[in-house]
C-alpha positions as CSV (number, residue, x, y, z in Angstrom):
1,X,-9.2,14.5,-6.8
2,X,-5.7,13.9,-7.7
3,X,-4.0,10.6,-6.6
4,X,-0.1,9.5,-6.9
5,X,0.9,6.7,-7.5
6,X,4.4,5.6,-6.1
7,X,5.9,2.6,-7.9
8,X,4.4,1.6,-11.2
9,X,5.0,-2.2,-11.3
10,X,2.6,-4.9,-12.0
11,X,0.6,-4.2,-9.1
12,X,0.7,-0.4,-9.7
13,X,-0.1,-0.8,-13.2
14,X,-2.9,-2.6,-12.7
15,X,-4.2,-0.4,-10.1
16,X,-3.5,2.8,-12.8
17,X,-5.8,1.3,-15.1
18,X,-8.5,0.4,-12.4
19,X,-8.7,4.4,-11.3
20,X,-8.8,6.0,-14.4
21,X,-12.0,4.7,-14.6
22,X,-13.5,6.2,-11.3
23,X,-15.7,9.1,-11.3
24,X,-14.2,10.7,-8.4
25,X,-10.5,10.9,-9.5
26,X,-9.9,13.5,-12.1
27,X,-6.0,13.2,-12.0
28,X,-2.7,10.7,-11.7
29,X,0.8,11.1,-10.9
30,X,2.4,8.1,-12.0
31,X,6.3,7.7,-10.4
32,X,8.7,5.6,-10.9
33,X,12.7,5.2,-11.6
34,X,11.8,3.6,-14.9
35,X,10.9,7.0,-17.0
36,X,9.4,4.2,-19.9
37,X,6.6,3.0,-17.5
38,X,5.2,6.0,-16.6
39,X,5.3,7.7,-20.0
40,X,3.4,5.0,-21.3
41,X,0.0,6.1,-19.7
42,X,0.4,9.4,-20.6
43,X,-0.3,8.6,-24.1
44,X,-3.5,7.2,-23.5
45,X,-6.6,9.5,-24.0
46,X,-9.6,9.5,-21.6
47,X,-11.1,11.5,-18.6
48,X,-8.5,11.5,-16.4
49,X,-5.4,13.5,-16.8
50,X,-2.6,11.3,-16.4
51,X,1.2,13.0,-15.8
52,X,4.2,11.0,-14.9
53,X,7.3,11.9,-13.4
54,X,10.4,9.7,-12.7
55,X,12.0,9.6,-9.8
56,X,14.5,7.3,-8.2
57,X,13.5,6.7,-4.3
58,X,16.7,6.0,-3.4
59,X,17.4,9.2,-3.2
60,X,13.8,10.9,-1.7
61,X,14.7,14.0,-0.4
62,X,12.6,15.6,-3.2
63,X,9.6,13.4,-3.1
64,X,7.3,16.0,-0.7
65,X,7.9,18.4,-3.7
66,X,7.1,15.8,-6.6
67,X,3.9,14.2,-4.6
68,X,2.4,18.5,-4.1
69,X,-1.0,18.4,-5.0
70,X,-1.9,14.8,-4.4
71,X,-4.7,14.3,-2.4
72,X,-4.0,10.4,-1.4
73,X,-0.9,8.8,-2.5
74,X,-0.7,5.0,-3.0
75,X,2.4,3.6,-2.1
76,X,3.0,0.3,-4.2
77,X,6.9,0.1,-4.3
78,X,8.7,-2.1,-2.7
79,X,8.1,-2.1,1.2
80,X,11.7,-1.0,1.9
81,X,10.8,2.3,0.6
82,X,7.5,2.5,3.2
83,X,8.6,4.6,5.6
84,X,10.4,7.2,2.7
85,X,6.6,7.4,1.2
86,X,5.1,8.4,4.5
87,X,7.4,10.7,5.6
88,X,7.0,12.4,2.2
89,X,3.3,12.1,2.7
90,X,3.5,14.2,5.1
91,X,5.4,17.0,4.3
92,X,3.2,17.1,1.3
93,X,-0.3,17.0,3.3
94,X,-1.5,13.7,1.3
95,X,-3.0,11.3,2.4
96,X,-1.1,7.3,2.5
97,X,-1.7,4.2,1.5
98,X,0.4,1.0,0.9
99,X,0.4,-3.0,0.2
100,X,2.5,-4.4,2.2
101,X,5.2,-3.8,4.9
102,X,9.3,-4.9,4.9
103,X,10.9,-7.0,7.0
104,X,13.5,-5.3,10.1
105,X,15.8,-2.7,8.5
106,X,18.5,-4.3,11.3
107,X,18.7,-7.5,12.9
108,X,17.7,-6.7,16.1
109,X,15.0,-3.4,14.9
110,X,11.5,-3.4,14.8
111,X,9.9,-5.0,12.0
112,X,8.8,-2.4,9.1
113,X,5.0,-3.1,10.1
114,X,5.3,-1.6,13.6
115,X,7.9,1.1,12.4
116,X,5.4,2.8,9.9
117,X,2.8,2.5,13.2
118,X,5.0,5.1,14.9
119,X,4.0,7.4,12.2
120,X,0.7,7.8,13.7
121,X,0.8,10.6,15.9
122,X,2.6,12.3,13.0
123,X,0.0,11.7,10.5
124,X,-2.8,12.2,13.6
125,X,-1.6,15.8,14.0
126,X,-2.2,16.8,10.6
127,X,-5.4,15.4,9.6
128,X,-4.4,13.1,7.6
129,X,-4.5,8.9,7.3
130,X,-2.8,6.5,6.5
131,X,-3.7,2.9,5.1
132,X,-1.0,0.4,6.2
133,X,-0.7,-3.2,4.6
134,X,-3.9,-3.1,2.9
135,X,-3.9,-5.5,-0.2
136,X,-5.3,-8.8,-0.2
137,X,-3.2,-10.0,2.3
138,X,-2.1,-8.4,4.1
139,X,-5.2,-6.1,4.1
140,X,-8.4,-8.1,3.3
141,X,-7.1,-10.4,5.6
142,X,-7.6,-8.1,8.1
143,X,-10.3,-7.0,7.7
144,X,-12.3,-10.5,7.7
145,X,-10.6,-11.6,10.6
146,X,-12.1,-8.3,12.1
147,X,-15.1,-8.7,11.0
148,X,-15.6,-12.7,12.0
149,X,-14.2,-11.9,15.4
150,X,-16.6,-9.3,16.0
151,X,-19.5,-12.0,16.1
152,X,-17.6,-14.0,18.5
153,X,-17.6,-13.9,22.1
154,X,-13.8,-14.6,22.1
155,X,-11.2,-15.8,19.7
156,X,-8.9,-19.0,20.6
157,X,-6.9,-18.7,17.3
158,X,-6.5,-17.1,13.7
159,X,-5.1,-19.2,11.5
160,X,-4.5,-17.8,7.8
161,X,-3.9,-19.5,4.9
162,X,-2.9,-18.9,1.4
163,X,-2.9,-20.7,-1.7
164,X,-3.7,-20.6,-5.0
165,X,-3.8,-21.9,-8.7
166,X,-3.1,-18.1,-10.6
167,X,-1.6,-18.7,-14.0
168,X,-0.5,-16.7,-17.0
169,X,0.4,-18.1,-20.0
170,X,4.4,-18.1,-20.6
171,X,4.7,-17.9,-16.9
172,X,5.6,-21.1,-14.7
173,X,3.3,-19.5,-12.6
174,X,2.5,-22.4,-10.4
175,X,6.4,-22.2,-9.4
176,X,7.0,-18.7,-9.1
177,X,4.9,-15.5,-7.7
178,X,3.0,-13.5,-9.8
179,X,4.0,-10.4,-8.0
180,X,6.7,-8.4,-6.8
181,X,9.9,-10.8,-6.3
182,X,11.8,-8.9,-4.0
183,X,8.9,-8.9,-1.7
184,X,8.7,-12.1,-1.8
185,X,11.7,-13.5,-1.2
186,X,11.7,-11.2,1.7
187,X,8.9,-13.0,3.0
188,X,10.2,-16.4,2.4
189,X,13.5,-15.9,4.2
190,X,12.9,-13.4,6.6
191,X,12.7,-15.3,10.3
192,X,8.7,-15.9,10.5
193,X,6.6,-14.9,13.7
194,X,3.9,-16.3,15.5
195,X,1.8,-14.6,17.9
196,X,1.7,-16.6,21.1
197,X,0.1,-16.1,24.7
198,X,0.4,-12.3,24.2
199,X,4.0,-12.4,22.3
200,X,5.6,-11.9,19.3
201,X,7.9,-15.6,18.6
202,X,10.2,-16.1,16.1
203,X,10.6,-19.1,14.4
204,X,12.4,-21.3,11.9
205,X,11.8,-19.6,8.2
206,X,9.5,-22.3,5.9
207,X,9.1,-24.4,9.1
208,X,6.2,-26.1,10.5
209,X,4.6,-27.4,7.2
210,X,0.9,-28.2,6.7
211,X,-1.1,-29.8,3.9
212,X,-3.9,-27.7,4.3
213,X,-6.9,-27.9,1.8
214,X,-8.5,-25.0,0.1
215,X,-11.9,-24.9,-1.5
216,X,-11.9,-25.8,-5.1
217,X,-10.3,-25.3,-7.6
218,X,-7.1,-25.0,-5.4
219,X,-7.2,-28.4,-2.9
220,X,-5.0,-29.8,-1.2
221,X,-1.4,-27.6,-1.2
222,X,1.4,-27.7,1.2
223,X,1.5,-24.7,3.4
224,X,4.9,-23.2,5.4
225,X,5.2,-20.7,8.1
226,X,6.6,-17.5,6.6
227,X,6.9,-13.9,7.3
228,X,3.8,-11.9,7.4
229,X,2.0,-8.4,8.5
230,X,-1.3,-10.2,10.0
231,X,0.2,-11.8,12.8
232,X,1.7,-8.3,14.2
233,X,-1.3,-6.2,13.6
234,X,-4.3,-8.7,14.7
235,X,-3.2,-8.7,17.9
236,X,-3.7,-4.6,17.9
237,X,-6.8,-4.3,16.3
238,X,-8.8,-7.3,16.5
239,X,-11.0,-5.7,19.6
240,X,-10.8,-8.5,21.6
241,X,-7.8,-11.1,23.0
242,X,-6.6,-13.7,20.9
243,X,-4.0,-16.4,21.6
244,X,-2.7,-17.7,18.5
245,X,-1.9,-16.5,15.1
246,X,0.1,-17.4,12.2
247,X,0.2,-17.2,8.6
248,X,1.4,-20.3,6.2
249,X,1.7,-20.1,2.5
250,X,1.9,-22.3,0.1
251,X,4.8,-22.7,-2.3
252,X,6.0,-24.9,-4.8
253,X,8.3,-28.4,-3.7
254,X,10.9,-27.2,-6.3
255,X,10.5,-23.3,-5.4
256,X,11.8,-23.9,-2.1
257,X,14.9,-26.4,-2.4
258,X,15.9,-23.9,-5.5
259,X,15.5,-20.5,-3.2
260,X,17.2,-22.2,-0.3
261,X,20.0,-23.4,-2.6
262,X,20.6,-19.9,-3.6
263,X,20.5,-18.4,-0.4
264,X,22.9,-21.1,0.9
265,X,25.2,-20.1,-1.9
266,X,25.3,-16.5,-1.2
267,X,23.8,-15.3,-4.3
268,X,20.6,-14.2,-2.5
269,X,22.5,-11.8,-0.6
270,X,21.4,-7.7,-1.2
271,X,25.2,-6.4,-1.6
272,X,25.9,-9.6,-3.9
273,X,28.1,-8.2,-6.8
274,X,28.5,-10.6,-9.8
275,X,31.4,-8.9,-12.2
């Protein structure tokens, strides 16, 4: 089986590595804008036939050709380019799979989450599937709310939490993500929403903070209401009523009044020019 892989980041990196070592995959197509991170697994000898090919996704009209051949295609640029990938996906009969979702292309649009859900009927018609949001969370998240709710007569509330105590050496890791930055300032800014008495609510980005306590090693850390994928898709697929859900994550004191100082100042906006 041959598998692409869109966006060769840390995350898509990491996830290169992890398939060249499974028995069923016999090939990788590796794409990304930066032609240097791509060629770099082509050098390496094993099994699996690595090729690479760069390509810019700003410009995707030619990704159905590039992606020929692919029997699954994981999707782990950033979200903004989601619904590019799927489209492709489709015109090239592969099968999809992404991490994460972006926030509304507009204002007032649907967020990117329910967007790519329109695809179905597409992706339906063709035999094919497609794997929305399904990292660790979003994704896993999922999947053990699922799975709890399913021995439960009903569900009052889902409450997710994250946290965490990753670090890397060199890294301020504690202070800053360890994965893709533009998602996560997305995330952190993007107006939050909580799923209330059958509704979608928007509310106050980093609001409603919580010192919530994790299982050791993590403890205690202060959680904030941000945007996330969970509290738009539960309500679709949990199999039974729910009537709350939101998702807090915890952040750094510092992190925050830095990120908010920035965005005050203009400097976090996309068409910011600095000359």
């Amino acid at each position: 089986m041959k598998v692409g892989i869109v966006g060769v980041g840390g995350v898509g990196r990491t996830l290169a590595q992890l398939l060249r070592a499974e028995a069923a995959i016999d090939a990788l197509l590796l794409i990304d804008k930066e032609e240097n991170r791509v060629r770099f697994f082509t050098k390496m000898m094993g099994r699996v036939k690595v090729d690479a090919s760069p390509f810019d996704l700003k410009a995707p009209l030619g990704l159905p050709r590039v992606l020929k051949g692919c029997a699954v295609v994981v999707n782990t640029a950033p979200p903004t380019f989601n619904l590019a990938v799927m489209d492709a996906c489709l015109q090239a009969d592969a099968h999809y799979i992404d991490v994460a979702a972006s926030g509304p292309r507009e204002p007032s649009a649907l967020p990117g989450i329910l967007e790519q859900l329109q695809r179905h009927d597409g992706f339906r018609a063709k035999g094919l599937r497609a794997l929305l949001s399904m990292g660790l969370d979003p994704g896993m998240s999922n999947v053990l709310a699922r799975e709890a709710a399913d021995t439960l007569d009903s569900v009052e509330a889902i409450r997710i939490r994250s946290g965490g105590t990753a670090q890397i050496p060199g890294y301020v890791s504690d202070i800053f993500p360890l994965y893709s930055r533009e998602t996560f300032l997305s995330d952190m800014l993007s107006p939050p929403s909580a799923w209330s008495d059958g509704a979608l609510r928007e509310r106050e980005p980093l609001s409603d903070s919580e010192d919530f306590e994790f299982p050791p090693p993590v403890g205690v850390q202060r959680t904030f209401l941000v945007s996330h994928e969970e509290v738009k898709t539960l309500p679709r697929y949990l199999g039974k009523p729910v009537r709350r859900i939101d998702f807090k994550q915890a952040f750094h004191p510092e992190l925050i009044q830095a990120v908010l100082s920035l965005k005050t100042l203009g400097l976090l906006a996309e068409d910011r020019k600095i000359s």
